[in-house]
N, C-alpha and C positions, 0 to 999 in steps of 0.2 A: 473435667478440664475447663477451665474459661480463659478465655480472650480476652477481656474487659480493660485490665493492667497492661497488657500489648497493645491495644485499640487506643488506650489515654494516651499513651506514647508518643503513637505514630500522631495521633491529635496536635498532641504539644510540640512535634517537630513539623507540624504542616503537610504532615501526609495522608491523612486521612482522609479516604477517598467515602463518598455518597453517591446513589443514583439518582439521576432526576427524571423522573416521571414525564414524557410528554403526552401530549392529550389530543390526540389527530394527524397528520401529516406533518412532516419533517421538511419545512422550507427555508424560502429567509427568515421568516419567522415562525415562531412556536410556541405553542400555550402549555408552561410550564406552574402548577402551584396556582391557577388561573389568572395568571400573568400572562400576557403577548411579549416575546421579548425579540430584539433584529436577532440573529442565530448565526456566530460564527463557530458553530464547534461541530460541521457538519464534513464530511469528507464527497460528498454528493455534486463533485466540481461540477460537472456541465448542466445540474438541473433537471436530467432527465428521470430522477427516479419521480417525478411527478409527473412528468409529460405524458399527455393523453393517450400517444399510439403505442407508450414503454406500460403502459398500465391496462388496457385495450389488450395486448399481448398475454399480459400476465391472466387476463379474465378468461383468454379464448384457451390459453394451455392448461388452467383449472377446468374446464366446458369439457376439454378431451381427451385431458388425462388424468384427471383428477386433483385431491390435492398432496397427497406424496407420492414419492416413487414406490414406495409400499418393501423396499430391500435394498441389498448392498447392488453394484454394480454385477458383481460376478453371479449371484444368486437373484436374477431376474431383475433386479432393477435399475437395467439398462435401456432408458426408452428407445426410438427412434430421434426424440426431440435429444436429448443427450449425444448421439450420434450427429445432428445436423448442427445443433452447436458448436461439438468439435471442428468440424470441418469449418465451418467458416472463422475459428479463432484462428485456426493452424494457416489459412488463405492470408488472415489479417496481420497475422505477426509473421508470415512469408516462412514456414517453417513447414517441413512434410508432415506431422500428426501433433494430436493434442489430446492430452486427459485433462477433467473437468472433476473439481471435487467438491463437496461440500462447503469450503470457504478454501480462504488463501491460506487460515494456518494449517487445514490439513494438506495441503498440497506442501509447503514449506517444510512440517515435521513430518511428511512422507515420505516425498520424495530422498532428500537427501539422505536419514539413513538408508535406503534401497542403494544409492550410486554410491557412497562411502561405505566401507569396509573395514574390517578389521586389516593391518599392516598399512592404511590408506593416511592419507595428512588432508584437514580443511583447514584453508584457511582464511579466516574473516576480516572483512573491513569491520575495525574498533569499534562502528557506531551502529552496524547491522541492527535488523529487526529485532526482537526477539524471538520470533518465529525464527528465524535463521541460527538464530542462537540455538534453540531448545533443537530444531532438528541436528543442528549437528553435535549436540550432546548426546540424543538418542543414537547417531550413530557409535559404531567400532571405530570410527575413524582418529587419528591424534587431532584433536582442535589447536588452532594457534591463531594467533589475531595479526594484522599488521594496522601501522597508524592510520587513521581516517582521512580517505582520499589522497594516498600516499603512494602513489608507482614505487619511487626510490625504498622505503622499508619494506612493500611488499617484494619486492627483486630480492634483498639484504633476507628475509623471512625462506624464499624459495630456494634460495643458495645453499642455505644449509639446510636441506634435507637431502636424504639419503637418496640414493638414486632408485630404492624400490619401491614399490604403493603407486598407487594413482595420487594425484595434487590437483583435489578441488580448491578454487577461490571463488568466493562467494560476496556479492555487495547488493545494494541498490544501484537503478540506475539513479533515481531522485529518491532521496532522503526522506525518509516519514517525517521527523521532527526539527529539521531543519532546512528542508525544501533544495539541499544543493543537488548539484550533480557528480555523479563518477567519471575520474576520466577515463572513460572506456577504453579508448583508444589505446593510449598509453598502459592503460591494465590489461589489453589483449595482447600487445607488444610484451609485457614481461611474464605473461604467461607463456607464450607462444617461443619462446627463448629456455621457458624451465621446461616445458613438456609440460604444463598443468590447463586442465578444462578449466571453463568459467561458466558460473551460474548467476543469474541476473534479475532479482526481484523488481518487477517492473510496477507493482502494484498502483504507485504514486503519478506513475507518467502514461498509463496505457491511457488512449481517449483525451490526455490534455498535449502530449508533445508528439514529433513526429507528421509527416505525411499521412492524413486520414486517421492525425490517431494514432499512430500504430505505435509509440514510442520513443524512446529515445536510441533504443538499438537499433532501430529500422531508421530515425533520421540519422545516426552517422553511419548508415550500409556495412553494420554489422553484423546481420543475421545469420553471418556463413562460417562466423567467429566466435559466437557464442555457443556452448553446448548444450545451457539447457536457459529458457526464457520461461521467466514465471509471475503472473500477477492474478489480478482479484477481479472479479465482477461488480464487487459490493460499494468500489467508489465512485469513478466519473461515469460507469455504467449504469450507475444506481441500484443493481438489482443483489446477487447473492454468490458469493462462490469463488470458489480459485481454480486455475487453469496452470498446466504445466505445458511447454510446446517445446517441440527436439525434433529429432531423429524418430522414424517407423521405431526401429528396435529399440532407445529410451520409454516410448509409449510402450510397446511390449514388454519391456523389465518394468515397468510402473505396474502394470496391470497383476504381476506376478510378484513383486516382491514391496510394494507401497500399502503398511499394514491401512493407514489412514482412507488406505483408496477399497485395497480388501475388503478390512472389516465395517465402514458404515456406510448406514444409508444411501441412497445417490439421492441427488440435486434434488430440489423438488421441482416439481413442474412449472410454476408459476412465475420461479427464479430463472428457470431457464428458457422461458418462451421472455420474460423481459429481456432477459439478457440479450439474446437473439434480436431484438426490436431496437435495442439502445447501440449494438453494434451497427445493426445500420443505419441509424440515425448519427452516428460518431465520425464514419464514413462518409458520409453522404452531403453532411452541411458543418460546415465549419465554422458557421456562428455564435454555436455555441462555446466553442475552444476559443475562440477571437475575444466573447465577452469575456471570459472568467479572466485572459489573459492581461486584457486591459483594465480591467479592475484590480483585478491583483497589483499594477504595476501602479495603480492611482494611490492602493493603499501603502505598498511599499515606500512612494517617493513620498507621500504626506507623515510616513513617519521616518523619512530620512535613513530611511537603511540603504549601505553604499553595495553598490554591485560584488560579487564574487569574484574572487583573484582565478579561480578554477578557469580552463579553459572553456568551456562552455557556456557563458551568463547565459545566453539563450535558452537553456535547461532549468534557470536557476531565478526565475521570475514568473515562479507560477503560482498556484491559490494558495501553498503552505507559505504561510508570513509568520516566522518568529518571531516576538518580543521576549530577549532575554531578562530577565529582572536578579537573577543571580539564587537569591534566596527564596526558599520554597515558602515561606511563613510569608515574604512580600507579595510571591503573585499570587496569594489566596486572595490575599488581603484586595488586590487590585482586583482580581477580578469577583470578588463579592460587592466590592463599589461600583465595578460593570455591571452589574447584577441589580442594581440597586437603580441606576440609573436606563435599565431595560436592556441591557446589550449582556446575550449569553456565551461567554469566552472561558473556557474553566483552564483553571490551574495545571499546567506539568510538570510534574515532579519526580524527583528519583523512585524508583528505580526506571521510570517511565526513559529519562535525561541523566545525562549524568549530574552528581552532585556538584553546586554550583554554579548550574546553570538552569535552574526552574525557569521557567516563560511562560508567557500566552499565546498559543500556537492558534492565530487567525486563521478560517481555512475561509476563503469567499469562493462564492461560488457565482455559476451565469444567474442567481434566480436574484442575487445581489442587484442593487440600483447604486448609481451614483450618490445619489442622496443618503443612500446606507452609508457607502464607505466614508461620505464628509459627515455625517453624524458620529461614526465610530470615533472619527481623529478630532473632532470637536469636544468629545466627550473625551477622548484619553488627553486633551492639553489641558480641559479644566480641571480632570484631577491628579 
């Protein structure tokens, strides 16, 4: 079988994807091709997967535990440091237990077929991850979508099902590829009306919004609303992994019927003594949430992108900055001329977006300067 005639394809419609080799540490900038280039294509909001005491962390948990956890969770490879990382994620996101997995997609296509069933309904916000996607394809459950950031079609959606199954909804709080927010509020109100739980991939906003971090569900004092709260280590934390937080007895159905948590490996050490260091660095000093914040808002206004209609702008002005360009062949093109002129922005395209709407999804981070962000929009008027 070859690929070759599907790869020219996807080529000549703009979607072929390549890896790029970095040569060192993942900052504002980075030595790609042996090029230094300014580096927006990093999810690492507050800077700390560099910082001395998140890296310190990660050396001392190699020193004393090595460098994997050597098994699955259930088959001895449940450390103690696993054990004290839960606890203080479950403390930070104000939730009674927490399981910690490998990354966020396995806690995404875990967890959810475990709590969906067969006779069950999920139902997603249109724009959801694909993690969220793929886990509730793996379940029994019926998948149904409602419109994006839409109370009124998710109400219209819940209305007509049947009165038996459980009715999961499932969204982001903040958008992977478009940085908005959900109206939580209003989506716990029309849950709370049908009988249906709500699950909440916080991956985007843990560590940039919220009191110490903690969210967006903990800044509108939802915690008590939500049934199940789920994000990632691997971005404003810097380090590796995904985290599920609930109810004692959700943690206990995870542990028993979450094949992703089951059957692999646990965390490795080193992921999870940073992670451990970057949580209380996230707590702790809010300078670094303050910098990303006002830079992102330097970069938004210098390219004129006008506030969100969503109830929340305050959720909605954070490091992910969309440049829509519509067509996936235009933002290669844009950003190979970024590329060209030292600034590394890559292209998003379908299936990543929906079609027609390719962009250049800026992510800045605190390790950004001001000088970065007026260099980037100097460069994107001249071309």
């Amino acid at each position: 079988m070859t690929f070759g005639p599907s790869l020219e394809k996807l080529r000549e419609q703009g979607l072929l994807r390549v890896l790029r080799v970095l040569h060192g540490r993942s900052g504002a900038r980075v030595t790609i091709d042996g090029r230094t280039l300014l580096n927006f294509a990093s999810n690492n909001y507050l800077g700390l997967a560099g910082h001395p005491a998140v890296r310190e962390a990660a050396r001392r948990a190699v020193d004393e535990w090595g460098a994997g956890a050597t098994g699955s969770r259930l088959l001895g490879g449940t450390l103690a440091l696993h054990e004290r990382l839960e606890s203080v994620l479950a403390d930070w996101k104000r939730r009674p237990a927490c399981a910690v997995f490998p990354s966020g997609w396995h806690a995404n296509t875990g967890v959810i077929p475990a709590i969906a069933e067969a006779g069950d309904f999920v139902v997603l916000d249109r724009l959801a991850h694909a993690s969220l996607v793929d886990g509730a394809r793996l379940s029994k459950a019926k998948l149904l979508v409602f419109s994006h950031n839409d109370p009124e079609d998710l109400e219209r959606v819940l209305r007509r099902l049947p009165a038996s199954g459980k009715r999961w909804v499932l969204t982001e709080s903040v958008f992977s590829m478009d940085g908005d927010a959900a109206p939580l509020v209003e989506l716990v109100g029309v849950a709370e009306r049908h009988g249906a739980r709500l699950y909440v991939d916080e991956a985007h906003a843990t560590g940039v919004f919220g009191p110490e971090g903690r969210g967006v569900v903990c800044g509108l004092g939802l915690e008590g609303k939500i049934d199940v709260s789920m994000g990632t280590l691997s971005k404003a934390l810097g380090a590796l992994g995904g985290y599920v937080a609930g109810s004692e007895d959700l943690v206990r159905w995870i542990h028993n019927k979450a094949r992703s948590f089951i059957y692999s490996t646990a965390l490795d050490p080193a992921a999870a003594g940073s992670a451990l260091a970057a949580v209380e660095i996230a707590r702790s000093d809010d300078s670094f949430r303050r910098r990303v914040l006002s830079l992102s808002a330097r970069l938004r206004d210098g390219l004129g992108l006008k506030a969100s209609a969503g109830p929340y702008p305050e959720y909605e002005r954070g490091p992910i900055v969309p440049w829509v360009v519509g067509d996936a062949g235009r933002a290669v093109k844009l950003s190979q001329k970024l590329w060209d002129e030292g600034f590394y922005a890559p292209a998003v395209r379908p299936p990543t977006v929906p079609a027609g709407t390719a962009r250049l999804r800026f992510s800045v981070t605190a390790d950004h300067s001001e000088a970065d962000i007026d260099g980037l929009l100097e460069t994107l008027r001249k071309l």
